[in-house]
C-alpha positions in Angstrom: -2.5 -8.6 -20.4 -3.2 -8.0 -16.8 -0.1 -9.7 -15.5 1.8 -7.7 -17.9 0.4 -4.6 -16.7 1.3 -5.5 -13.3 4.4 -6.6 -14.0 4.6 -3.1 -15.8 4.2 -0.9 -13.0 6.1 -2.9 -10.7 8.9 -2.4 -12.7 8.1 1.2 -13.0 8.0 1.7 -9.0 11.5 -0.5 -8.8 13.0 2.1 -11.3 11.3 5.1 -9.9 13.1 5.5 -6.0 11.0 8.6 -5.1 8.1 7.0 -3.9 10.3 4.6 -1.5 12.2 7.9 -0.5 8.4 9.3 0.4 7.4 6.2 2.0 10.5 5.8 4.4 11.1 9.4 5.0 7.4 9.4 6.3 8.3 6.7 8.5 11.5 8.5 10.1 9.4 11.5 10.5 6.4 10.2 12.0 9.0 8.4 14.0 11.3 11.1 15.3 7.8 13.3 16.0 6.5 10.9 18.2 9.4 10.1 19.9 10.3 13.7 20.4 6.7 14.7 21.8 6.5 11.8 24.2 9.8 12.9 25.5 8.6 16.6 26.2 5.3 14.3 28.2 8.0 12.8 30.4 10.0 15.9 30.8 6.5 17.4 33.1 6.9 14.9 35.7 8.5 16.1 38.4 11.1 14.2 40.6 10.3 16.6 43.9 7.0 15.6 44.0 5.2 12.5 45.0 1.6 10.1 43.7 -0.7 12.0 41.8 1.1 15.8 42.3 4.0 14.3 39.7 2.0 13.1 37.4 0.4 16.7 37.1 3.0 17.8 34.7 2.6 14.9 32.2 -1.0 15.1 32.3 -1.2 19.3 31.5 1.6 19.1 28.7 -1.2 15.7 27.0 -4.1 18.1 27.5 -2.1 21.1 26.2 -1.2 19.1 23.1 -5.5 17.9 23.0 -5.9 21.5 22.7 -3.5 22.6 19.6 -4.8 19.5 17.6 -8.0 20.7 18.3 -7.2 24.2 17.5 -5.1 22.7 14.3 -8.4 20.3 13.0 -10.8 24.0 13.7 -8.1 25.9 11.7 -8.2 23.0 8.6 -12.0 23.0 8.4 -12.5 27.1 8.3 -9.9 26.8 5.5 -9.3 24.2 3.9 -6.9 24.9 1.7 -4.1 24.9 4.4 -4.1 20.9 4.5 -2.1 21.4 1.3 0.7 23.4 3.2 0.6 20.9 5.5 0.8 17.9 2.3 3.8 20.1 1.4 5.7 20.6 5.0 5.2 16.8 5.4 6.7 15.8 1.8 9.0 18.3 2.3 10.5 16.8 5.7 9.9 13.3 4.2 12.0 13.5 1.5 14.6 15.1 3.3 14.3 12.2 6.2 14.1 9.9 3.3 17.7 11.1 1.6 19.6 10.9 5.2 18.3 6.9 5.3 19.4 6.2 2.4 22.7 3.7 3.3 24.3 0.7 2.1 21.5 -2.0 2.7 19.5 0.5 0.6 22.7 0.5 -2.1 22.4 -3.4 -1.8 18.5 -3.4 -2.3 18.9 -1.4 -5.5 21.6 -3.8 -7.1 19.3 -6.4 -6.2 16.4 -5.6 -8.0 18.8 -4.5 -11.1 20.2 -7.7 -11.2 16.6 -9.8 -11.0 15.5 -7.1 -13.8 18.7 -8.2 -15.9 18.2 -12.3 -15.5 14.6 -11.8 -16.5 15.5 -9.4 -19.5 18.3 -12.5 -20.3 15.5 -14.9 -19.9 13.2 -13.3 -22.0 15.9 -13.2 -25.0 16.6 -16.6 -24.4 12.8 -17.9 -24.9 12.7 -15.5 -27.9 15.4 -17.3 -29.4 14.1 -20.6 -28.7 10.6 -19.4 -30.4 12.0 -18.0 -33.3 9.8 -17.8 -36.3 7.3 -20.4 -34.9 4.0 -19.6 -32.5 6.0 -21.1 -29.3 8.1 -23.1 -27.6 7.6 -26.4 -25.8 8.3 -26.4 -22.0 10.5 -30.0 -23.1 12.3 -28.3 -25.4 12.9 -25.2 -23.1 13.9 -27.5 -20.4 16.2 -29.8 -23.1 17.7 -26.8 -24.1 18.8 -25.4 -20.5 20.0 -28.7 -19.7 22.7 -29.1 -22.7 24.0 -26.2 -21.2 24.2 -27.8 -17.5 21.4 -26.1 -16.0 18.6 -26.9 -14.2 19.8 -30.5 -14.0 17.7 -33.0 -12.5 14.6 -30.7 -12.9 11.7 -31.7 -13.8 9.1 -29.7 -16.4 6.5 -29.5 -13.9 8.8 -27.9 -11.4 10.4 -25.5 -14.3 7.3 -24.6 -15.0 6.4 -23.2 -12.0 9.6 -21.4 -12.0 8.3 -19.9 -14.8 4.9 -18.8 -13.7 6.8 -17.1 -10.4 8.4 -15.1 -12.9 5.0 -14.0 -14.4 5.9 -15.6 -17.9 2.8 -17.0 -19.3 2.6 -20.8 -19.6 -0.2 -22.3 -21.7 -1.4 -26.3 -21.6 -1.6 -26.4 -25.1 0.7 -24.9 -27.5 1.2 -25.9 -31.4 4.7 -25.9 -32.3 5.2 -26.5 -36.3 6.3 -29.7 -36.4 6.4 -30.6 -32.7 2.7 -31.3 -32.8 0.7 -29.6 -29.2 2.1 -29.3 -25.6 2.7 -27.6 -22.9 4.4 -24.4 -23.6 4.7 -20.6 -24.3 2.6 -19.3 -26.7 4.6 -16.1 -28.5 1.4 -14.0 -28.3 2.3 -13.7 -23.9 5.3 -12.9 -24.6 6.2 -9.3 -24.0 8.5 -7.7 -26.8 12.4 -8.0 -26.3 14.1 -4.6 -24.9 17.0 -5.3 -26.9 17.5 -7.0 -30.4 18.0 -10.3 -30.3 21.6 -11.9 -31.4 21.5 -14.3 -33.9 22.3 -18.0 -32.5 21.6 -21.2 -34.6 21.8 -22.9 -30.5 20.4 -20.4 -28.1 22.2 -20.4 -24.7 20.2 -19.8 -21.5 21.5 -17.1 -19.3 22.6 -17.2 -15.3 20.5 -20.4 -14.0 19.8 -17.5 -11.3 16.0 -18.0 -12.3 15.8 -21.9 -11.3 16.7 -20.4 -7.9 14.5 -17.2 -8.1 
């Protein structure tokens, strides 16, 4: 249940972009703020000046910025309530940060993460099918199965296992199949439900080997 749960909400933040926007408009704007007030710092020192005298400007413009934090952090404790105007200017300029980054490696990300979301959905029918009316599937079986389709050649249970377990799908040490006796496999029970119903197959086919690679 606890995998599932995690799984859940991973899935949730995947389909739910706002808090990614938040995240990397935050970034930019922290970003662009610092850069832009270090730049005013460099702007005091003067070129007609020499030694210490130059570095007069830099060091007045860092004391005058000590001072409005200051004055800022007094402000916020008198009144409290203004650190959620400042929550709001900084989601605010976030989000619109957040919207200008958005680009094509972001557009690739996305498809991405649809496509792993579909070969797990695809795998999940798959197993269902294999299950059927019993209480599980051997891993053998599973394995047997992929292969008379030419995948996962050459692969071992051990290894497909593991493949398995990356993708968060429960694998037990001992499963009772009716009339395959007790093996390793997956029990029905950690299974979550199919999004879709499944289509009736008398020889389930395994979708996109993509997971032997996952």
């Amino acid at each position: 249940m606890k995998r599932l749960i995690t799984r859940s909400a991973a899935a949730w933040a995947s389909r739910t972009p706002a808090a990614q926007r938040l995240a990397r408009g935050s970034s930019l704007v922290w970003e662009r703020r610092s850069e832009a007030l270090l730049s005013w710092v460099r702007a005091g020192r003067r070129d007609d000046l020499d030694g210490w005298r130059a570095a007069l400007g830099p060091l007045f413009r860092v004391a005058a910025l000590g001072a409005v934090a200051a004055l800022v952090y007094g402000v916020v404790r008198a009144w409290p309530w203004l650190m959620w105007a400042l929550t709001a200017w900084w989601c605010r300029a976030a989000w619109c940060a957040g919207k200008a980054a958005t680009g094509p490696e972001d557009a690739s990300a996305e498809q991405q993460t649809a496509a792993s979301e579909d070969v797990y959905e695809a795998t999940l029918a798959w197993i269902w099918q294999m299950v059927g009316d019993r209480q599980g599937v051997h891993l053998r079986d599973l394995l047997a199965n992929a292969q008379q389709h030419g995948y996962f050649e050459g692969l071992e249970v051990a290894d497909f296992r593991a493949h398995l377990e990356d993708w968060d799908i429960t694998v037990r040490k001992r499963v009772r199949v009716r009339g395959l006796g007790v093996s390793v496999g997956i029990h029905r029970d950690d299974l979550p439900a199919p999004s879709q119903p499944l289509p009736a197959a008398d020889a389930p086919e395994p979708p996109n080997p993509q997971l032997h690679v996952a």
